[in-house]
C-alpha positions as CSV (number, residue, x, y, z in Angstrom):
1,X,-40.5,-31.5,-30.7
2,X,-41.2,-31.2,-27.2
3,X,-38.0,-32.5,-25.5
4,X,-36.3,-30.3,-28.2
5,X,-38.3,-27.5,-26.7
6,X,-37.2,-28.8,-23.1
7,X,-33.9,-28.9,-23.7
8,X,-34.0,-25.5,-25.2
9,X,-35.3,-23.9,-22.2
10,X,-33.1,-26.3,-20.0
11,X,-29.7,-25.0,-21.7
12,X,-31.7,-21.2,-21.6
13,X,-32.5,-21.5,-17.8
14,X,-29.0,-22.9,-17.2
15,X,-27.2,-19.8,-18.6
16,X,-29.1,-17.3,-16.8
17,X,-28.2,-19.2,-14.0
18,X,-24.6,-19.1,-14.8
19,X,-24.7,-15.3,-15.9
20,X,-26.3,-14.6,-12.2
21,X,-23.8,-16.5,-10.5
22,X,-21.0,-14.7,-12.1
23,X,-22.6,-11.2,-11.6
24,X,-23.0,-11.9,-7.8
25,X,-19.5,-13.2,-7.6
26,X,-17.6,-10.5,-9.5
27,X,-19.3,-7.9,-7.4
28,X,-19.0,-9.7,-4.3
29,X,-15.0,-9.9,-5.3
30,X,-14.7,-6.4,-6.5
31,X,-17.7,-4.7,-6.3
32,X,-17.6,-3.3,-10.0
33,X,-16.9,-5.9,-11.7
34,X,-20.7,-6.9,-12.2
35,X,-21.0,-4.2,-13.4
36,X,-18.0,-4.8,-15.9
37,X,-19.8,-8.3,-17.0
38,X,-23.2,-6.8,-17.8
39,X,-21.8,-4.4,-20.2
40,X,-19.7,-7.3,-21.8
41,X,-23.1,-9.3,-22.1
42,X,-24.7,-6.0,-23.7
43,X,-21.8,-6.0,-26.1
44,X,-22.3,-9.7,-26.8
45,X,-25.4,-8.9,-28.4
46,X,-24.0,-6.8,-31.6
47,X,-22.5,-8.5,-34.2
48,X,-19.7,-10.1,-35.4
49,X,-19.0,-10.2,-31.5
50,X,-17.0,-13.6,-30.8
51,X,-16.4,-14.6,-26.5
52,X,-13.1,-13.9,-27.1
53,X,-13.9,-10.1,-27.9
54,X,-16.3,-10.2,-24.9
55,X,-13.5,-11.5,-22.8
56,X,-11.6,-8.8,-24.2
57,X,-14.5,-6.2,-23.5
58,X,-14.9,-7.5,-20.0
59,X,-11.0,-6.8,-19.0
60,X,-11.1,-3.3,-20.9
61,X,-15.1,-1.9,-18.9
62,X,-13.2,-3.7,-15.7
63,X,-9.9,-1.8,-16.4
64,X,-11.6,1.3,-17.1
65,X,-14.0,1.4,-14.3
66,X,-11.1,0.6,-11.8
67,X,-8.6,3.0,-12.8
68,X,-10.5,5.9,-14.0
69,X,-13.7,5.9,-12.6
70,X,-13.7,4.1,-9.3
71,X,-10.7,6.8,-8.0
72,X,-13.1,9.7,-9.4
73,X,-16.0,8.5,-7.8
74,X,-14.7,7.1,-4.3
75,X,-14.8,10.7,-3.0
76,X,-18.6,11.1,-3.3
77,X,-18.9,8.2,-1.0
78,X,-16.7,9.8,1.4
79,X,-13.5,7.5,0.2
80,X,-10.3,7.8,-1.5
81,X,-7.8,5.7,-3.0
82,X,-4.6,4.3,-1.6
83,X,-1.2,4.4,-3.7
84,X,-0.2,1.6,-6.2
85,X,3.4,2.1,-5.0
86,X,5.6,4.4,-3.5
87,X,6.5,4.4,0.3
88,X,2.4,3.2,1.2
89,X,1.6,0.5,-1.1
90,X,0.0,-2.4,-1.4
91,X,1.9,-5.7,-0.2
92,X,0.5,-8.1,-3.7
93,X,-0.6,-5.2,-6.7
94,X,-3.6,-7.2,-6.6
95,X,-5.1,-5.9,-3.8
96,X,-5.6,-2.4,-5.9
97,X,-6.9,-4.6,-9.0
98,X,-9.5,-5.8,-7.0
99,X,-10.8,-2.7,-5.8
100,X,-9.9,-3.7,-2.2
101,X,-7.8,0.1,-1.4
102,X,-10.1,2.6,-0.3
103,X,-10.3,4.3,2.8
104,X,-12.0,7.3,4.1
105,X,-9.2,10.4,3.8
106,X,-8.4,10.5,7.5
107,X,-7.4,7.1,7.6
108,X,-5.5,8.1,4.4
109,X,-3.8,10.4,5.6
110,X,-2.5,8.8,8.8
111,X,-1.0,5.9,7.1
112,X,0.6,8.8,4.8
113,X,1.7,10.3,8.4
114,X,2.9,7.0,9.8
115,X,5.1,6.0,7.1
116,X,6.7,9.6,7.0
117,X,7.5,8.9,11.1
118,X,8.9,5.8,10.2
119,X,11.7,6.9,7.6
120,X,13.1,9.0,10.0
121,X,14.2,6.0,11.7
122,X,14.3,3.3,8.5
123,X,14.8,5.4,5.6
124,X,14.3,2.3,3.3
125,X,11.0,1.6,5.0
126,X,8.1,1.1,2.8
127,X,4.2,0.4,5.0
128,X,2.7,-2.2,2.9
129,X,-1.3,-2.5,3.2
130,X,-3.2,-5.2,2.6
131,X,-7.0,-5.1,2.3
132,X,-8.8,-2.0,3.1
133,X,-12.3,-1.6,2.1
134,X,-14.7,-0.9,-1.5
135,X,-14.6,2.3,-2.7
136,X,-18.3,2.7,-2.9
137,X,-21.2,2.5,-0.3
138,X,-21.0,2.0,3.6
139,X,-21.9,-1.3,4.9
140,X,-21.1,-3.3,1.2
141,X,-19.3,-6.2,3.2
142,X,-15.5,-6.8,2.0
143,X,-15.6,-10.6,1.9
144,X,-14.2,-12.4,4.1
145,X,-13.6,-9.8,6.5
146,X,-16.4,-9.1,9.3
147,X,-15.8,-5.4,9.4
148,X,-14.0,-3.5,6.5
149,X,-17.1,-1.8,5.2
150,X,-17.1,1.8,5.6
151,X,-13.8,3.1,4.8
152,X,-12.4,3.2,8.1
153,X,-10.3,0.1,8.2
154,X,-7.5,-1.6,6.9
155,X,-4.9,-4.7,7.8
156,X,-1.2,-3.9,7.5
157,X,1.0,-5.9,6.9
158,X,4.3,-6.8,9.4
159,X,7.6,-5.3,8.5
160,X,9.5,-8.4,7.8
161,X,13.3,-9.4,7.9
162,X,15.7,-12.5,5.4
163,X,15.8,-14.5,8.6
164,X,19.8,-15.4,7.6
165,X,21.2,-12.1,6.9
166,X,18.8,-9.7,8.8
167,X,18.7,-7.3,6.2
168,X,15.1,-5.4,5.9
169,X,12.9,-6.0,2.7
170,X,9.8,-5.6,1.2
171,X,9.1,-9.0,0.5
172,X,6.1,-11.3,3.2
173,X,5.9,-15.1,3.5
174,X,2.7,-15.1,2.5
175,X,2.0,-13.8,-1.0
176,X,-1.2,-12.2,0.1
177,X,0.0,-11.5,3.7
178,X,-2.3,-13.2,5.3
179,X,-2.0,-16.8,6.6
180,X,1.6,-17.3,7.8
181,X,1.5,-16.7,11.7
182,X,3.6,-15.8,14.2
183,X,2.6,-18.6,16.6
184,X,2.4,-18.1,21.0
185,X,5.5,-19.8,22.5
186,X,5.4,-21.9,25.8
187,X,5.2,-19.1,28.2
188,X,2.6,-16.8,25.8
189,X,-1.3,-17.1,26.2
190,X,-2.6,-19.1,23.0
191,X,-5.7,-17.6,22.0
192,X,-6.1,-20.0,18.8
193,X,-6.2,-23.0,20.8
194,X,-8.4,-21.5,23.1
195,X,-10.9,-20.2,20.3
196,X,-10.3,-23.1,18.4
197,X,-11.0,-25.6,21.9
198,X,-14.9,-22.8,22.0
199,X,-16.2,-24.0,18.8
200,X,-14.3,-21.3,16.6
201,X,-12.8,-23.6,14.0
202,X,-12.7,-21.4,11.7
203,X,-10.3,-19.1,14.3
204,X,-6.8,-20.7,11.8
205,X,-8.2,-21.4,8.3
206,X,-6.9,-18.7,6.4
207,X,-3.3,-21.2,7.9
208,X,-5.0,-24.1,6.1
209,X,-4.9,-22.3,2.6
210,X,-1.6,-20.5,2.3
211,X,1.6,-22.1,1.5
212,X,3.6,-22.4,4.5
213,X,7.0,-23.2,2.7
214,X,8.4,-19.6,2.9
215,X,7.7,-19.1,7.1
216,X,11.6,-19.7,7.5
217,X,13.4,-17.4,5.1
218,X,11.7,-14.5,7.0
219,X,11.2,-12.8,10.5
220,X,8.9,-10.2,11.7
221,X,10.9,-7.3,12.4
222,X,10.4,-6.7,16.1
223,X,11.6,-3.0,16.4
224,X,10.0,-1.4,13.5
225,X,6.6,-3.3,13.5
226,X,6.2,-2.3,17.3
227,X,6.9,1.4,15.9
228,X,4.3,1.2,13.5
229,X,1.7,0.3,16.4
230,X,2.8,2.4,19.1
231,X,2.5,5.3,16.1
232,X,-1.0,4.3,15.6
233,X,-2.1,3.6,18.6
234,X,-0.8,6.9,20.3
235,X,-2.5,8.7,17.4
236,X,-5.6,10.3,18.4
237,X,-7.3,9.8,15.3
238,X,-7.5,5.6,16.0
239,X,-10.4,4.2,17.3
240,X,-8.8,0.6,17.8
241,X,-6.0,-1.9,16.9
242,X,-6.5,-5.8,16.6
243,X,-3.4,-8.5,17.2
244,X,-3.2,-11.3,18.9
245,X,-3.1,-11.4,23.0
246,X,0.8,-12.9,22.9
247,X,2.0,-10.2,20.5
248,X,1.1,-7.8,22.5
249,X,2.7,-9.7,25.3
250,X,5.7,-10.2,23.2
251,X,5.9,-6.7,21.9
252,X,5.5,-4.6,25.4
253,X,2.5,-3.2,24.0
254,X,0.2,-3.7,27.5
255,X,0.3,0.0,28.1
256,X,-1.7,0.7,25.0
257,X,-5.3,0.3,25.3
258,X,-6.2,0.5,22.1
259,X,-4.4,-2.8,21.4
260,X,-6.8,-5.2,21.5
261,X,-8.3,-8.6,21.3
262,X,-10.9,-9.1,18.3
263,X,-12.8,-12.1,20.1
264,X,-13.2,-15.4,18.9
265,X,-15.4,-14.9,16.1
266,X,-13.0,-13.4,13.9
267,X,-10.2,-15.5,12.6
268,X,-6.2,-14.5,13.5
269,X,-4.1,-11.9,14.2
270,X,-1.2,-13.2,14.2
271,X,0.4,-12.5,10.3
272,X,-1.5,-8.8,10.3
273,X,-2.3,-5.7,11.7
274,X,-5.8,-4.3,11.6
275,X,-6.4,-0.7,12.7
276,X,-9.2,1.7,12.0
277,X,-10.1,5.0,12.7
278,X,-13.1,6.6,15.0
279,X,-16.1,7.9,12.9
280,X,-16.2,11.7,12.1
């Protein structure tokens, strides 16, 4: 009777354990989607309720709270939501599933603006974002990214190029944007190594974990991704742009101050651009 007991508790402990786990790591990854699993537990409780209709449950609150009330909300916290598609979007939809599209409206609004400057010179041109920041509460941390916690940041992604035909598309080497870099030649300073030879290990990871097996069939397009910064950083709304030291070599972008170096702490800059905007 009293292992039965133990094992009771042991199995009862266990799945609070789980449950708390899973809370912490759906808000971490979305910030609502906690939120989302709580009200799936509560709907556990009533009867007839199988964990396939609380799996079911879960995806609907998630769906719902994402959608609908996340956009209504954001602009109590001084944020507002970035398009699904159109000519700003997001490179992988996923990026808006997650919850990872807000910004605050000036930085909206300038991405709006530099997109608009860019189609007078590549109609087809579509800016593709990739994460941005919650769209709730100043200083909830975006994991993994140091910064991207009060609405006035974002990474964009390169304009990129089929590396046989030329022709412009929307389409990345990396599926999240991230990860695929545009590595210093033989005459360009090589920050990474130089991170990476300070301790900063970390400085290529994100390299380790995305397929490389697409970095052929595409090029960064020089011209109109050096457009998109000198737009940015010329604009006096922008606080700051980060790439890495031999882009900026290799783009002619010494002239622009706000082009800089995010230190060794962070991880690269090579396969995005992260801009933000000054505070109010």
């Amino acid at each position: 009777m009293v292992i039965s007991v133990s094992m009771k508790m042991i199995r009862l402990i266990l799945r609070k354990l789980l449950h708390a786990f899973a809370f912490v790591f759906l808000t971490a990854l979305t910030q609502i989607g906690g939120i989302a699993f709580l009200v799936s537990l509560y709907l556990r409780r009533r009867k007839g309720f199988t964990k396939g209709k609380t799996a079911l449950a879960f995806i609907a609150v998630y769906l719902i709270l994402s959608i609908i009330v996340a956009p209504l909300c954001a602009p109590l916290f001084g944020r507002k939501a970035l398009p699904w598609f159109g000519d700003v979007r997001p490179l992988n939809v996923m990026t808006c599933i997650l919850n990872r599209h807000y910004v605050n409206p000036e930085l909206h609004n300038q991405l709006l603006r530099a997109e608009a400057q860019m189609q007078k010179t590549f109609p087809e041109s579509k800016l593709q974002y990739l994460d941005a920041c919650f769209p709730f509460v100043n200083g909830f941390p975006l994991l993994p990214h140091l910064s991207h916690n009060d609405g006035r940041k974002i990474d964009l992604a390169y304009y990129y190029m089929d590396a046989e035909t030329n022709k412009p598309g929307s389409d990345a080497p990396s599926i999240i944007g991230y990860g695929v870099y545009e590595t210093p030649r033989e005459d360009e300073p090589n920050t990474p190594e130089k991170c990476e030879e300070k301790g900063s290990w970390w400085y290529s990871a994100v390299g380790w974990i995305v397929p490389q097996w697409n970095k052929e069939k595409y090029k960064v397009n020089k011209v109109q991704t050096r457009m998109l910064i000198q737009f940015l950083a010329e604009d006096d709304l922008t606080e700051k742009l980060f790439i890495e030291p031999h882009l900026k070599y290799r783009w002619n972008l010494a002239r622009f101050e706000k082009v800089r170096f995010h230190g060794c702490h962070a991880v690269r800059h090579d396969d995005h651009i992260h801009t933000q905007v000054r505070n109010k």
